[in-house]
C-alpha positions as CSV (number, residue, x, y, z in Angstrom):
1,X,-5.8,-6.1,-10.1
2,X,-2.3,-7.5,-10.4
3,X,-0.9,-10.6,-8.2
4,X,1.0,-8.8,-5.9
5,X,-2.2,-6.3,-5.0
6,X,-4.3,-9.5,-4.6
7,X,-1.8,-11.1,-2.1
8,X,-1.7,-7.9,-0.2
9,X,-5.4,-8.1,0.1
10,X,-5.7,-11.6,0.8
11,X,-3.2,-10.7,3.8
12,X,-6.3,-10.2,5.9
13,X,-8.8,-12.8,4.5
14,X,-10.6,-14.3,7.9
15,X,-10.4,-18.2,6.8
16,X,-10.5,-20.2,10.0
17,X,-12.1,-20.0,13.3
18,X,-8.7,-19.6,14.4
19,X,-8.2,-16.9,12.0
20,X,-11.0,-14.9,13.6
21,X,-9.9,-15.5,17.1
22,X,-6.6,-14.3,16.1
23,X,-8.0,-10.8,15.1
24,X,-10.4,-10.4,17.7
25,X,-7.8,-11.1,20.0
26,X,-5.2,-8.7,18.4
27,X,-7.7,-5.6,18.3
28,X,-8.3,-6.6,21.8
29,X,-4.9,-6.3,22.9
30,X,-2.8,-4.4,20.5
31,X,-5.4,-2.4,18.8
32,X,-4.4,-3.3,15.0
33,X,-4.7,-6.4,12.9
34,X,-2.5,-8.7,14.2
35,X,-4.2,-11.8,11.7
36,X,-2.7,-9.1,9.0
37,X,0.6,-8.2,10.4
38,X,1.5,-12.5,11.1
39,X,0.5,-13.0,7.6
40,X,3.4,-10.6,6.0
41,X,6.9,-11.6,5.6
42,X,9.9,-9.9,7.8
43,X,11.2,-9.8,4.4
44,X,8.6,-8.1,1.6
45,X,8.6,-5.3,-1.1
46,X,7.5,-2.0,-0.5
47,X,6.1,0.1,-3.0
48,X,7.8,3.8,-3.4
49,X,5.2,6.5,-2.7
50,X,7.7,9.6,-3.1
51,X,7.6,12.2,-5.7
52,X,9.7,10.7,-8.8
53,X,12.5,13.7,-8.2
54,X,13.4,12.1,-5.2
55,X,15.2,9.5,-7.4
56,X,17.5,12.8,-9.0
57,X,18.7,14.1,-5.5
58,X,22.5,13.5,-4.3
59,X,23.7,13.2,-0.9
60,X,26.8,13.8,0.8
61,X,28.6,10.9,0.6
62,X,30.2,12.0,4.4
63,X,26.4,11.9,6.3
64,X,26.9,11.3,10.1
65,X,25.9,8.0,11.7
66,X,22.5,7.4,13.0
67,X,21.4,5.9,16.4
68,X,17.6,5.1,15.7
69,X,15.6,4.5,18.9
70,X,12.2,2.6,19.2
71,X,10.7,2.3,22.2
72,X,8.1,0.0,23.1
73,X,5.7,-1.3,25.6
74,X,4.1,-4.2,25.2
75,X,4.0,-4.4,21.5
76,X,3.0,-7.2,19.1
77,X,6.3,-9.6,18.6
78,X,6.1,-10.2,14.4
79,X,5.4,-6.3,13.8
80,X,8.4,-5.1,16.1
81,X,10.8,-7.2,14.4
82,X,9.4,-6.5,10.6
83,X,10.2,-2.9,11.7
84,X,14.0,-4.2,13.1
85,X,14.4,-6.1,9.5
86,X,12.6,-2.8,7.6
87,X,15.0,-0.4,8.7
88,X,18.9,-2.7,8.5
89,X,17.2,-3.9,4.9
90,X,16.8,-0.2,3.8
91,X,19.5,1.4,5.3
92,X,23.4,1.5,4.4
93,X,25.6,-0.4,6.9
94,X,27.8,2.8,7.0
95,X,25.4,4.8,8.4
96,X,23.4,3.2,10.5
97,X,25.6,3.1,13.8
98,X,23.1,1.2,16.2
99,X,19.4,0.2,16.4
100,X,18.7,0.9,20.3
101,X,15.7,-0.6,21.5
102,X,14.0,0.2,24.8
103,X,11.4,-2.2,26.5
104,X,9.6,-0.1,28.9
105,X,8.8,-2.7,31.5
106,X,7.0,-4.6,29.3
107,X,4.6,-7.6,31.3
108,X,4.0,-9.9,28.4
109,X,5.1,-13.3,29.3
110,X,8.5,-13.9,27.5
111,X,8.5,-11.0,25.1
112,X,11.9,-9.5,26.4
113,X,13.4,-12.6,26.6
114,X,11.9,-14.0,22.9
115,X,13.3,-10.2,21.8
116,X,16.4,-10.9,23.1
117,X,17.3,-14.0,21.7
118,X,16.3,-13.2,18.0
119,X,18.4,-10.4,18.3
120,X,20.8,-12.2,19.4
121,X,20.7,-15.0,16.4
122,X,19.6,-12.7,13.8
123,X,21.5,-8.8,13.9
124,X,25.0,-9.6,15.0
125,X,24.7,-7.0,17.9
126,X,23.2,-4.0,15.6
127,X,20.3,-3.9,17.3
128,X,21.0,-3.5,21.5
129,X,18.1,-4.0,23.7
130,X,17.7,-2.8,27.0
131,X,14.7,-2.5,29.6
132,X,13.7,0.6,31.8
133,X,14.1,-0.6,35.8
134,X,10.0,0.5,36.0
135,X,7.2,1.7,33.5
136,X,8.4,4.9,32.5
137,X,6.4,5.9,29.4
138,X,7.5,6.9,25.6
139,X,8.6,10.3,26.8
140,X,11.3,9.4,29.6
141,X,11.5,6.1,27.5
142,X,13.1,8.4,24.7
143,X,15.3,9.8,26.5
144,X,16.5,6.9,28.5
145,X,17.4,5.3,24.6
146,X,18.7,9.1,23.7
147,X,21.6,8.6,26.4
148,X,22.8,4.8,25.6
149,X,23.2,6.2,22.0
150,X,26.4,7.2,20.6
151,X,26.1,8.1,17.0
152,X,26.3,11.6,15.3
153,X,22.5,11.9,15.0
154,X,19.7,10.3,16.6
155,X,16.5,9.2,15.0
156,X,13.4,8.4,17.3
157,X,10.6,5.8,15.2
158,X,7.4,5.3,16.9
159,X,4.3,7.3,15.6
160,X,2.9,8.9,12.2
161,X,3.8,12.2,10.3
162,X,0.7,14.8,9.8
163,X,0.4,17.6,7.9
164,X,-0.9,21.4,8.6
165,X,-2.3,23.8,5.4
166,X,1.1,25.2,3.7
167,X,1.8,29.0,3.4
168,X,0.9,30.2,0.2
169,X,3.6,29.2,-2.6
170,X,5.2,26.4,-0.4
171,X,4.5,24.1,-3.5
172,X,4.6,25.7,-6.4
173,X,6.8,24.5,-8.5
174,X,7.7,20.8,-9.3
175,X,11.1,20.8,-7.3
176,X,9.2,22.2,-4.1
177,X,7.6,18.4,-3.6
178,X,11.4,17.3,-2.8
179,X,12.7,19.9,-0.6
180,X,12.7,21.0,2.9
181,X,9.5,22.0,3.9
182,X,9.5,24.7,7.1
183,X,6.6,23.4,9.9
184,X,5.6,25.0,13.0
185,X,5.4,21.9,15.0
186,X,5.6,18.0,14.3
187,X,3.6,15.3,15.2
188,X,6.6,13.9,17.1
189,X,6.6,10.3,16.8
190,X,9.2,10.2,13.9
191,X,12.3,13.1,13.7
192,X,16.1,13.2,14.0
193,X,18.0,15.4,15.5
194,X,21.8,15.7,15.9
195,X,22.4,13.8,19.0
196,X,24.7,16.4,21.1
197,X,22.1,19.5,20.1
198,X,19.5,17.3,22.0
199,X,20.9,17.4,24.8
200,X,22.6,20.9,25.1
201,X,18.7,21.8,24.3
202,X,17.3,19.9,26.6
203,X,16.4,16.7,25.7
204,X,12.7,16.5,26.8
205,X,10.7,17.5,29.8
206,X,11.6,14.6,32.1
207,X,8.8,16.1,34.2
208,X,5.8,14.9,31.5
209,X,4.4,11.8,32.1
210,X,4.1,8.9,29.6
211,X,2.6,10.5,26.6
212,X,1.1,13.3,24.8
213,X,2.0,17.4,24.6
214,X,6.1,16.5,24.2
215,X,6.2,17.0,20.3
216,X,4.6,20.4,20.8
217,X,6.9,20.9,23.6
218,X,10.0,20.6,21.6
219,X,8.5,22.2,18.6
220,X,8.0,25.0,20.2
221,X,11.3,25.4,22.3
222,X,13.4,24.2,18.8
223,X,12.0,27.6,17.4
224,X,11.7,29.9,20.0
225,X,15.9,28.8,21.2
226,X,17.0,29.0,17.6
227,X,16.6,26.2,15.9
228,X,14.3,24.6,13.0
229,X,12.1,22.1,11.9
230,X,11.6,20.9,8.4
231,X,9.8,17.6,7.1
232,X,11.8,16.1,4.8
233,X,9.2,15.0,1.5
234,X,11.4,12.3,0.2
235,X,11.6,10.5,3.8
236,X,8.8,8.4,4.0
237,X,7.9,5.7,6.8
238,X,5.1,4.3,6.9
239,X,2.6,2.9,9.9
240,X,0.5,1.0,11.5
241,X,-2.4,3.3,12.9
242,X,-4.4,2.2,15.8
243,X,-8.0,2.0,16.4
244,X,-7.4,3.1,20.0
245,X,-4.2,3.3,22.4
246,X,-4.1,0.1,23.8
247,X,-2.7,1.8,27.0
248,X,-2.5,4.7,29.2
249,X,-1.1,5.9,32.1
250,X,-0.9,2.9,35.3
251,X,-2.9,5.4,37.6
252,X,-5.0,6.6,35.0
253,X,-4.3,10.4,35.1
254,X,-4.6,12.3,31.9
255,X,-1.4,12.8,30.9
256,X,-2.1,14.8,27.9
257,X,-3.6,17.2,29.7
258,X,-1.0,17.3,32.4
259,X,1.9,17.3,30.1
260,X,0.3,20.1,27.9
261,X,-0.1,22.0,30.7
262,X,3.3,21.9,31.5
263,X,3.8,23.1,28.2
264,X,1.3,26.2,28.3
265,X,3.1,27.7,31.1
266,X,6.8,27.6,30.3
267,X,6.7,28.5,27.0
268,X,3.0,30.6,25.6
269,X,3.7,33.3,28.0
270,X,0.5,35.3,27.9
271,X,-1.2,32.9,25.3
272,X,-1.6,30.2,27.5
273,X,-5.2,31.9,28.6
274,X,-6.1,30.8,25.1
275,X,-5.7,26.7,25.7
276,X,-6.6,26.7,29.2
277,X,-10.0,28.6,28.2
278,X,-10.5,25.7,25.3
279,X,-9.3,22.8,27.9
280,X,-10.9,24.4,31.8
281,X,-8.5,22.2,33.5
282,X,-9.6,22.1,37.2
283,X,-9.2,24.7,39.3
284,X,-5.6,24.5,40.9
285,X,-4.6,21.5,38.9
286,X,-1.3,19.8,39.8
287,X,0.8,19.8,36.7
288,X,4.0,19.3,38.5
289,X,6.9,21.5,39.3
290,X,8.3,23.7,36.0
291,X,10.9,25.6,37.5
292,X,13.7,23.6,35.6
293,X,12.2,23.8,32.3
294,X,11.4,28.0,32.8
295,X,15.6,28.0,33.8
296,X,16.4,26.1,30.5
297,X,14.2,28.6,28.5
298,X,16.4,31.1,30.1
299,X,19.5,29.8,29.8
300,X,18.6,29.3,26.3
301,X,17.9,32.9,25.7
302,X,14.7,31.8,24.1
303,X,12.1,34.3,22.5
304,X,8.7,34.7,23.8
305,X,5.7,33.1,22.1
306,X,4.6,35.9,20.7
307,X,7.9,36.1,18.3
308,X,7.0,32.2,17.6
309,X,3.6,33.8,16.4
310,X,4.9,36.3,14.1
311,X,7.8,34.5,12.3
312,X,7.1,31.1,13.0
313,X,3.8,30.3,12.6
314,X,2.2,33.7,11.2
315,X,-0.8,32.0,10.2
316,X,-2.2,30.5,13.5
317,X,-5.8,31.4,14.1
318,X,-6.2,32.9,17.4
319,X,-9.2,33.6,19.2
320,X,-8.2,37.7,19.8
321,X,-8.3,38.0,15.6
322,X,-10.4,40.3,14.3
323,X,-12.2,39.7,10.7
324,X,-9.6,41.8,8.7
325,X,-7.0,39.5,10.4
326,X,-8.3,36.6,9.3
327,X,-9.2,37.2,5.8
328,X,-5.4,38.0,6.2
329,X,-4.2,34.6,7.6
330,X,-6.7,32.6,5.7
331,X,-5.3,34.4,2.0
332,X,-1.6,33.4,3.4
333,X,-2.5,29.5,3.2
334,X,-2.6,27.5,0.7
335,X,-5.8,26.4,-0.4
336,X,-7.0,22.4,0.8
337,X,-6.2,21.4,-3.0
338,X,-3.1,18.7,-0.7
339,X,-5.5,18.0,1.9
340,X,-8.3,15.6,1.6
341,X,-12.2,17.2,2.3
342,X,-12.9,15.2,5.5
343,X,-9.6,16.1,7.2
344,X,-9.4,19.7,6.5
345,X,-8.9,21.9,9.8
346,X,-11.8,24.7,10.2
347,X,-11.9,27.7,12.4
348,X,-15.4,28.0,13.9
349,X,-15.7,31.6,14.6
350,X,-19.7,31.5,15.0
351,X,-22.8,29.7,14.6
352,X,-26.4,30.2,13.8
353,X,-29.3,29.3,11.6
354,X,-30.1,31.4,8.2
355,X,-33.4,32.5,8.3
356,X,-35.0,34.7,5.3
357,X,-35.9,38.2,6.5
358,X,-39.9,38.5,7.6
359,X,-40.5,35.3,7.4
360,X,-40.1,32.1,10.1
361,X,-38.1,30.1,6.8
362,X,-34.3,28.8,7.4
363,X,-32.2,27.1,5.1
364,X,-31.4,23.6,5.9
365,X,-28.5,21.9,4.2
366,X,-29.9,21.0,1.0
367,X,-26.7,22.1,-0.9
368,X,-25.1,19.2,-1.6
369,X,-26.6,16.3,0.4
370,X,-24.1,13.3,1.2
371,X,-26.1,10.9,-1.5
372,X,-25.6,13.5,-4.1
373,X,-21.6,13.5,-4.1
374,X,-20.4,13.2,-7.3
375,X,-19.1,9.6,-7.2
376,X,-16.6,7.7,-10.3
377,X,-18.9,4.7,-10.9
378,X,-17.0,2.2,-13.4
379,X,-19.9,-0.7,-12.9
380,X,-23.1,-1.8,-12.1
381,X,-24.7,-5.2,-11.7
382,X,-26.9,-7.0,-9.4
383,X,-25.7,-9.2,-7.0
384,X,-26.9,-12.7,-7.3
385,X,-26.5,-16.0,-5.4
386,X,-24.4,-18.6,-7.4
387,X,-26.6,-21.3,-8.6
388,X,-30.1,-19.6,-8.2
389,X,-32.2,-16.7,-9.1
390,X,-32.1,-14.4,-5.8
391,X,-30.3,-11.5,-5.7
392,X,-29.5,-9.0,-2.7
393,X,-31.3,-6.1,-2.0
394,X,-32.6,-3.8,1.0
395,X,-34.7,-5.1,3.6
396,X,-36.5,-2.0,3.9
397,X,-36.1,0.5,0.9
398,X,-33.2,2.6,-0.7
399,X,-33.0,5.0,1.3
400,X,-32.5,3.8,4.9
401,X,-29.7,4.2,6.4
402,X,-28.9,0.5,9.0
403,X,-30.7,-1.7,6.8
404,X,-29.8,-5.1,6.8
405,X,-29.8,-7.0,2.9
406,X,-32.2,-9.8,1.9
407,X,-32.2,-12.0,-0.9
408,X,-35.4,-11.6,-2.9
409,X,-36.3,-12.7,-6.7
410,X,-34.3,-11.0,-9.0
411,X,-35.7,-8.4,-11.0
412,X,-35.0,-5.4,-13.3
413,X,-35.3,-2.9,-10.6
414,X,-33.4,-0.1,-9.0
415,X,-34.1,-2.0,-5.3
416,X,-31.2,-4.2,-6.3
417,X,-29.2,-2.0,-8.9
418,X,-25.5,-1.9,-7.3
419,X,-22.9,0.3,-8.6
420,X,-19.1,0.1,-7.7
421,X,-16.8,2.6,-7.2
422,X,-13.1,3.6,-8.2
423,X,-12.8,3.4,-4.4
424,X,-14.2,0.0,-4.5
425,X,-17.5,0.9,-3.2
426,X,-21.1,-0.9,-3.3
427,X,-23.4,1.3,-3.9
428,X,-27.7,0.6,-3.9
429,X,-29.4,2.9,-6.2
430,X,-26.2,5.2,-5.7
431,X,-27.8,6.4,-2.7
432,X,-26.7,4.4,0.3
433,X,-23.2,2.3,0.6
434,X,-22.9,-1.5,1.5
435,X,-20.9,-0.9,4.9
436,X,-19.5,-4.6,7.1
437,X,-20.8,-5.2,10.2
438,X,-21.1,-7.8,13.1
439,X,-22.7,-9.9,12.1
440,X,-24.7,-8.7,9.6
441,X,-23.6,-5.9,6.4
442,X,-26.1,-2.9,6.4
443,X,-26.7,0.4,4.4
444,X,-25.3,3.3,5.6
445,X,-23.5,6.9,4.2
446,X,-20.7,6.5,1.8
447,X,-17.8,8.0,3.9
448,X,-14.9,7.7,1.0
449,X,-13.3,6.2,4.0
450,X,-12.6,2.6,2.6
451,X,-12.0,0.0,5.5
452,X,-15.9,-1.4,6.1
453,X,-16.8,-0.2,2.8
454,X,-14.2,-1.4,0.6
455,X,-15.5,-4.8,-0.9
456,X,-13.4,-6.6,-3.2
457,X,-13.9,-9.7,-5.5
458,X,-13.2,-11.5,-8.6
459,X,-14.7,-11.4,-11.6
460,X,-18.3,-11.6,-12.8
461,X,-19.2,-15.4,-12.1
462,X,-18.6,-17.2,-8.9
463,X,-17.0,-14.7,-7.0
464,X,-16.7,-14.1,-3.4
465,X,-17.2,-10.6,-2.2
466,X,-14.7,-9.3,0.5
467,X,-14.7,-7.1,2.8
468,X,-11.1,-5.3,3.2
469,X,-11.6,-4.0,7.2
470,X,-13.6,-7.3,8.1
471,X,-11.8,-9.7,6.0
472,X,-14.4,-12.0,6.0
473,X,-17.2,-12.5,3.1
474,X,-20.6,-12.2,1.9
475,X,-22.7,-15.0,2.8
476,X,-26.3,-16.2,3.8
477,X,-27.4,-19.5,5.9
478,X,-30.1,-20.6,3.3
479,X,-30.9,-20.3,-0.3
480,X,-33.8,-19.3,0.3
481,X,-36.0,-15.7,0.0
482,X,-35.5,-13.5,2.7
483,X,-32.7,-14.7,4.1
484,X,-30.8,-12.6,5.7
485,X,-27.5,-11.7,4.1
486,X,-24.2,-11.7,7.1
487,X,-20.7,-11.9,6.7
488,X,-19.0,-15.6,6.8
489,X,-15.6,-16.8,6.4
490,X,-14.4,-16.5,3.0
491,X,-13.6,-19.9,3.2
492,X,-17.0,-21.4,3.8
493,X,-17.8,-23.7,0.8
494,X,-22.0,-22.8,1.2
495,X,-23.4,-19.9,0.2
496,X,-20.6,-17.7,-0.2
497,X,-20.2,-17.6,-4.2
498,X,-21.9,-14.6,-6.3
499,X,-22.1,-13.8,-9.9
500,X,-22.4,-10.1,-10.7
501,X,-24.9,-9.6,-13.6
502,X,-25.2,-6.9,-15.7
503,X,-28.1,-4.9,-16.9
């Protein structure tokens, strides 16, 4: 491990009492690591994650200008303006036209005007702020921003990028990793689009509420009125993800479900049977008056959905296929070898158990049980207490899952046999995983996750053992046998320190 990958850990190393209120209270209220996001520098090096062609491409040296809009409610003061900093740092003056920023009536005590005046001292007028008159959510948010802008394209920042299985032969040779790639829909939160063709198309439903169902709204109308998506491979910004969305709509309504709604009935046509069959939205439910949105679709001259179906999105799954059909569309995509095991997206056509003809026998899932995964171990060691002769093991046995860890005598034994990981895992007996938890560390199934059950440390002697999601340590109260292993503050001088001994 290099310096720079050991600072970028130690970014989230719970020290202080203070240190640990400042999390809690960050997950409380933003639903990220705040403790993390105060600790890293407006200023700091990113590491390039594109595909080494991306370095080979030209550009036009003629691009249009960019208005990039963020909208925000509430957010957390350091991590809006290391995004502010991000983009004028990484961007060419002579493109980037204007940085708009939208507060969306944001009740933090002093955040628009502490905003304000950075912006003020810092981005010699680049970035313009301005605040909506009343809560009006990222959707009308957007396009409240979308009309203050004035360069040749805009370019909305907010959420992730995700990607759907590729039709078969999308990448397939090297120089496919760099270039356009077609997709059906977008997750939403990130995208440009020239600024004028926005609006002639549009803009978005004004009628939606808050959040959720708009990036499917304008995928779908982009397509079906004649236009295109593509993700672009050697664009990459990256993103905070939340453990929750620390907000919702003021009256609580379901907006997802509203807004999607919305979307089913201007634009699947006869398909919409499909999602309100998966959702059962209650009967008569309100999703607000459409009759704009159906006139834009025809004004547009839009094609149906089932067009979108055929030459857009071929391969969608849908509940009317037939088994011929979907050996068809599941030959047409690319096999999972871009898309990691526990994210892949199945098509559950049917269910049952397997039971051997004349006989009251079923299989169970024996086939590859999760403790039998085929794991890269590059170590293994016990785990002993600096300055004495216990060592951490189950308090129960190997194999149950929620045990806390003890310290007993240490011994040659597979009861305190730990092997780590390429994915810097702890694993006893290389059966159960050493998982973080509040207060105390237990056993549980190795999810290949990281987060609670990446641990990191030192060296072999006198090393603390970290804990990458909890960013505190591996401690006990006592030296004593059968004390009860917990997680402490790393820096807690007593009974923090472990020397990893070989066998």
């Amino acid at each position: 491990m290099d310096a720079y990958e050991r600072d970028l850990i130690e970014l989230g190393m719970v020290k202080t009492m203070a240190d640990k209120r400042m999390k809690e209270d960050g997950y409380k209220h933003y639903a990220f690591n705040v403790l993390i996001s105060n600790n890293l520098s407006y200023q700091r090096h990113i590491p390039d994650t594109r595909n080494k062609l991306c370095e080979t491409l030209i550009y036009p040296s003629d691009l249009p200008s960019a208005s990039i809009i963020i909208c925000f409610y509430n957010e957390h003061y350091h991590t809006l303006l290391r995004t502010l900093h991000s983009i004028v740092n990484r961007t060419q003056s002579k493109f980037l036209k204007e940085i708009i920023l939208v507060d969306d009536y944001s009740d933090i005590t002093n955040l628009h005007a502490d905003i304000e005046k950075y912006l003020r001292d810092k981005f010699s007028g680049i970035v313009k702020l301005f605040k909506t008159e009343r809560r009006e959510g990222l959707i009308r948010a957007r396009m409240f921003g979308a009309r203050k802008a004035i360069g040749d394209v805009i370019v909305f920042l907010d959420s992730h990028i995700e990607w759907e299985n590729l039709p078969t032969g999308t990448l397939s040779k090297n120089e496919d990793f760099v270039k356009p790639i077609k997709s059906p829909t977008m997750a939403g939160g990130l995208f440009a689009i020239d600024r004028q063709y926005f609006i002639d198309m549009g803009e978005y439903d004004a009628g939606m509420n808050v959040w959720g169902g708009e990036n499917i709204e304008i995928s779908f109308r982009l397509w079906m009125c004649g236009g295109k998506l593509e993700l672009i491979p050697c664009s990459r910004v990256g993103h905070v993800f939340r453990q929750r969305r620390p907000y919702g709509a003021p009256d609580g309504q379901d907006t997802m479900l509203y807004n999607s709604l919305r979307v089913a009935h201007v634009w699947m046509d006869d398909y919409k049977k499909y999602y309100i069959k998966q959702r059962k939205p209650p009967l008569n439910y309100n999703y607000g008056d459409i009759t704009s949105r159906l006139q834009l679709r025809k004004d547009l001259k839009c094609h149906d959905f089932d067009w979108y179906l055929k030459n857009v999105y071929p391969e969608m799954i849908l509940p009317s296929d037939d088994t011929a059909k979907l050996k068809s569309k599941w030959a047409a995509l690319e096999q999972d070898k871009f898309q990691p095991w526990h994210s892949r997206k199945r098509n559950y056509i049917d269910h049952f158990q397997i039971r051997l003809t004349n006989s009251s026998l079923c299989i169970q899932d024996k086939f590859q049980p999760w403790h039998s995964r085929k794991r890269n171990y590059i170590d293994h060691f016990q785990i002993r207490l600096t300055n004495s002769s216990l060592c951490i093991q189950s308090s129960k046995d190997t194999k149950s899952k929620g045990s806390n860890l003890i310290l007993k005598s240490c011994m040659r034994s597979k009861h305190q046999l730990w092997f780590e990981t390429d994915k810097s895992e702890l694993v006893l007996a290389q059966l159960l995983c050493l998982q973080s938890d509040n207060p105390n560390p237990i056993l549980y199934k190795c999810h290949e996750m990281g987060a609670d059950q990446e641990w990191k440390h030192k060296g072999e002697s006198k090393t603390a053992i970290y804990n990458i999601a909890a960013g505190t340590c591996l401690g006990v109260r006592s030296k004593d046998s059968g004390a009860v292993v917990t997680m402490k503050l790393c820096s807690d001088p007593t009974f923090t320190m472990w020397d990893l001994v070989k066998l």
